[in-house]
N, C-alpha and C positions, 0 to 999 in steps of 0.2 A: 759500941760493937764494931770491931774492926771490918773493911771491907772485905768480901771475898769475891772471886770470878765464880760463879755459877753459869755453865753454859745451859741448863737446860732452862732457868730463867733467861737468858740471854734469849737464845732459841724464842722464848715464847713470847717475849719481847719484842722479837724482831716481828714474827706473827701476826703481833696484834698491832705494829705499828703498819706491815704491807696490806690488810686488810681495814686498815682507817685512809690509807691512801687510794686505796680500788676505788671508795667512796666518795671522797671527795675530786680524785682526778679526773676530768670530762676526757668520754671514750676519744678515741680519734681510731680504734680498728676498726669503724661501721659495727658497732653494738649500741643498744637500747640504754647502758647505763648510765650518762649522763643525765643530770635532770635537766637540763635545757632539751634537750634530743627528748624527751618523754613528755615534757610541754607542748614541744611541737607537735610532734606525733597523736595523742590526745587532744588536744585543741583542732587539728584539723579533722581528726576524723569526728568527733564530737560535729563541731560548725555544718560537716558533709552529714550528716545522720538528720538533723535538724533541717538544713535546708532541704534536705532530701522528703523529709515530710510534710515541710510546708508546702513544697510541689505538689504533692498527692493532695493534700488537702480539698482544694477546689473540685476534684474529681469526687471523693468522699463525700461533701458536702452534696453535691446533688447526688448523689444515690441513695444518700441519706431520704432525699425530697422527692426523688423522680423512682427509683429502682432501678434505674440503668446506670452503666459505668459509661463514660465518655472518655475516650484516649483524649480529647482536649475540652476540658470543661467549658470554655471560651463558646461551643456552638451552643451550649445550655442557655448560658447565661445572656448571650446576643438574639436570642427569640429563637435561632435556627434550629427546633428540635424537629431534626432527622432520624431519630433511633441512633441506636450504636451497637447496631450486630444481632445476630441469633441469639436463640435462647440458649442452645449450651453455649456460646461464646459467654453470656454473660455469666453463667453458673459457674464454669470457669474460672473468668475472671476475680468473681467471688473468691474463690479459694485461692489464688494465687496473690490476692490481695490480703486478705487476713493473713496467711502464713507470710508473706514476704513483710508487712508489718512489724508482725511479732520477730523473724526474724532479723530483722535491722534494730530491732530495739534489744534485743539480743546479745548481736553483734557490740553493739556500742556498751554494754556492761559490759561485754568482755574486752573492749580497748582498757576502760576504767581497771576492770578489776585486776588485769594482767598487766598493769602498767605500776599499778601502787598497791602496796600491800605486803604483808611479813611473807615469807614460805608458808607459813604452817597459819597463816588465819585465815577467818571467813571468807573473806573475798577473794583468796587463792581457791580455797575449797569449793566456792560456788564457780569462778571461772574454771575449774576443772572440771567440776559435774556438767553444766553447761556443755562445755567443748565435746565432752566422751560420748553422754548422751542425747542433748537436745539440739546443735546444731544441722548433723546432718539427718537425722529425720524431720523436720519441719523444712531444711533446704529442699530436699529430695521434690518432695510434691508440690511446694510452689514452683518449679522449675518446671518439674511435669506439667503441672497445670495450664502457666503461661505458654510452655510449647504445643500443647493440645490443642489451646485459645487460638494460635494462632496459624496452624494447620488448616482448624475450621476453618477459619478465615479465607485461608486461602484460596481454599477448595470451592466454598460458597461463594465467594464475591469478589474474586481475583486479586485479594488483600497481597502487595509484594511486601508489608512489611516483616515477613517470616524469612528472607535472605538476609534481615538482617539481626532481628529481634532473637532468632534458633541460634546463629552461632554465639552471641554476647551472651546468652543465658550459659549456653556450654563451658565456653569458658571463665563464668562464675563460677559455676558448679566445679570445675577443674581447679581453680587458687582455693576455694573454698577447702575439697578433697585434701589437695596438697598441703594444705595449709596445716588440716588436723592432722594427717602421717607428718607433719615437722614436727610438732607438737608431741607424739608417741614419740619420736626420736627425741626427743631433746632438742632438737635442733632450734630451738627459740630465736634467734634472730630471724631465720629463716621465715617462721610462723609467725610473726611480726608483718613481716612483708606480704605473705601472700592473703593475710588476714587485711592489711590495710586494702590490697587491688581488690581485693573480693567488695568489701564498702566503697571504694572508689568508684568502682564498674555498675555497682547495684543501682547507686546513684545515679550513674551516667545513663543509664539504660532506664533510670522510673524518676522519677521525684525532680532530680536536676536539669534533665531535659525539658519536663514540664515546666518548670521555673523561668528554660530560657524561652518555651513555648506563651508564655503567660505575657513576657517581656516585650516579645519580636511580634505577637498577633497584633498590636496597634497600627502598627505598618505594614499588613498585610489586607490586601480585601477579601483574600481567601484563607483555609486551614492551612496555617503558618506550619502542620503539624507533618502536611501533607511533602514538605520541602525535607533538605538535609541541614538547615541553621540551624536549630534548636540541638541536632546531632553533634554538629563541628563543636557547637560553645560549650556542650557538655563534657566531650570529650577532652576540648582545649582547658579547661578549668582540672581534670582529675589530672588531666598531665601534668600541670602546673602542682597540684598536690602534691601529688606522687614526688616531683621534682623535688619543692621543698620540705620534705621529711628526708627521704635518701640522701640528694646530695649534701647536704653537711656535714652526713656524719660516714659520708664517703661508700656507701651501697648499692656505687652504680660503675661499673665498668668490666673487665674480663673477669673480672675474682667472682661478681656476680653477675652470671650470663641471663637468668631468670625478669632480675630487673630490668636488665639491659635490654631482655627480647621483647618486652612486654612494654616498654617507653618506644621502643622503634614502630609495637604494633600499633600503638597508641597512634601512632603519629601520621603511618601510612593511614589508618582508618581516620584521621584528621584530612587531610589530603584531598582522598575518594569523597568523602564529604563534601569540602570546600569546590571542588568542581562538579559536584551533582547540584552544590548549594545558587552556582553562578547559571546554573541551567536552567534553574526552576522559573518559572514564569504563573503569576496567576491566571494569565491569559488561558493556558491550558486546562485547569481547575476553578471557574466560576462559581463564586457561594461556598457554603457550604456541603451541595450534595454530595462534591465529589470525593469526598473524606473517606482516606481509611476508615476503616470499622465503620459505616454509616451504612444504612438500608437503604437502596434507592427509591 
């Protein structure tokens, strides 16, 4: 059968040869579709989810045994039971624990399912129903929760950690927000990114702080919790995340000012740390009574 030019094979040819090459060529515009860049990006936020709960653990663990939360499980366990706050602080904290649980583990199906998977299968399906309707109502109230927790605090027992704990819940609650209107839009790289800071942040503000709290209390004679280190090394590790997922696949500079504001805020709030951190003296803090969240 003699040759002929058919362009509308030609055409579909071309088609399906630009669309095996989208596949196989690693992004280099700052997009998701590489599989290396999706490796990354799922391996760290995974690794951050995990350690995030292995932080919480200790605290869990004795409420389990005791019924009380302990911002640093460390005074349980060292004989120093002091209490850890009011009873609505701990009621509270109840809730804002179960929901923020559930929501990190959430969260982390939804790196999974939005990172691998057809359009049209089950785990597109479930990370879509998830995102529309089950993140932000379980976000909602564990936010509220933790801010109400620690108003009490305030107000009762001149707890300062509410100038810091009110606004990092905020702006969870704000990537989070933003995260799901990228998502209605289309905007999927976008919602990538503010979906990773929200897990970044959640961490740095629960679990991963605890982790560095867990770490740094051997070297302290007082609530290592009561200082700003366990802040600095939580904050310095999401930055460092954050760092290695964006910059390689080039998501950080004018083109994106969101990343770019939010690695500077990172950094300044590294900073304000690092010199409250060289401040701190146990000298002013003997024992444990003087702990946040503790009854005197």
């Amino acid at each position: 059968m003699p040759d002929t030019f058919d362009p509308v094979m030609m055409t579909s040819q071309q088609s399906l040869k630009a669309d095996f090459e989208l596949e196989i060529v690693p992004a280099s515009n700052g997009s998701m579709k590489d599989e290396i860049a999706k490796r990354r990006y799922g391996g760290i936020m995974v690794f951050w989810g995990v350690a995030t709960f292995l932080g919480l653990l200790p605290a869990i663990v004795v409420k389990m045994f005791t019924g009380r939360w302990y911002a640093n499980a460390w005074k349980y366990m060292s004989g120093q039971d002091v209490g850890a706050g009011s009873a609505p602080y701990q009621i509270m904290i109840t809730v804002h624990a179960v929901t923020g649980i559930v929501l990190l583990a959430l969260l982390l199906a939804q790196v999974v399912t939005g990172l691998w998977g057809d359009r049209d299968s089950r785990r597109k399906q479930f990370h879509r129903f998830v995102g529309a309707w089950l993140i932000l109502p379980i976000c909602v109230p564990s936010i509220a929760a933790m801010i109400a927790s620690q108003v009490t605090e305030a107000i009762t027992y001149g707890s300062t950690a509410v100038y810091l704990q009110v606004p990092a819940a905020l702006v969870i609650l704000a990537e989070i927000i933003f995260g799901v209107y990228c998502a209605k839009k289309k905007r999927i790289d976008e919602h990538k990114d503010m979906m990773m800071w929200a897990i970044l942040d959640m961490g740095s503000s629960g679990g991963i702080a605890r982790c560095c709290v867990y770490l740094l209390q051997p070297l302290f004679s007082c609530d290592v919790f009561k200082s700003e280190w366990p802040f600095v090394l939580a904050v310095t590790t999401a930055f460092i995340g954050a760092v290695s997922i964006l910059y390689p696949i080039g998501r950080i500079g004018r083109q994106y000012k969101i990343n770019s504001l939010l690695l500077a805020v990172h950094v300044l709030l590294g900073i304000f740390g690092l010199l409250s951190a060289f401040a701190f003296s146990c000298d002013d803090h003997m024992g444990f009574r003087n702990s946040t969240n503790s009854i005197p």
